[in-house]
C-alpha positions, -999 to 999 in steps of 0.1 A, spaced: 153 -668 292 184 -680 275 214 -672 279 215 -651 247 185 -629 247 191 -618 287 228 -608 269 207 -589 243 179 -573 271 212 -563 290 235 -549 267 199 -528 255 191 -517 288 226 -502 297 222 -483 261 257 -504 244 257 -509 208 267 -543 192 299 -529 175 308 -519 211 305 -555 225 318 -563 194 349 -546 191 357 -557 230 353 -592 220 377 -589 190 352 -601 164 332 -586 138 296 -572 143 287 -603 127 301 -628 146 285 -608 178 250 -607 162 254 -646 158 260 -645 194 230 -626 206 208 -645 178 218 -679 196 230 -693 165 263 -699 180 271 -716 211 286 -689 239 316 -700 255 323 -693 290 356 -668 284 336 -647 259 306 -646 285 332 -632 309 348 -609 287 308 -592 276 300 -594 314 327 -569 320 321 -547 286 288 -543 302 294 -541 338 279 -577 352 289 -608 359 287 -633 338 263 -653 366 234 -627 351 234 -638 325 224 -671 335 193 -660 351 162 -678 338 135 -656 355 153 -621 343 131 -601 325 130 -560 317 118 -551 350 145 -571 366 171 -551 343 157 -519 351 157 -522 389 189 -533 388 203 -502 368 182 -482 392 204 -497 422 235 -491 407 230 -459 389 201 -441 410 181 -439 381 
């Protein structure tokens, strides 16, 4: 998956809003939506700084073969869910 949409399945799966990832970033809710729509190219500091808004690093994110089940075992490991 791209970049962008295992961001999205992420940030969904750990329950964080937009305007949280958002506000972190420093941009409007807009700018973020752009992000996780793929519309704008993601730049390596702002993958870093959403990494650590939603507790990951930013090498996740680069994962071609993440899916939902992926996401889910991996909240499971870390919060015994």
């Amino acid at each position: 998956m791209p970049v962008h949409e295992n961001i999205r399945m992420i940030r969904e799966a750990k329950g964080v809003s937009k305007t949280f990832v958002a506000k972190g970033l420093g941009m409007s809710l807009q700018g973020y939506r752009y992000i996780e729509d793929g519309s704008v190219k993601l730049d390596v500091e702002r993958m870093k700084v959403i990494a650590r808004l939603l507790g990951e690093d930013s090498a996740v994110f680069l994962n071609d073969k993440l899916t939902k089940s992926v996401i889910d075992k991996m909240n499971t490991a870390v919060f015994g869910a």
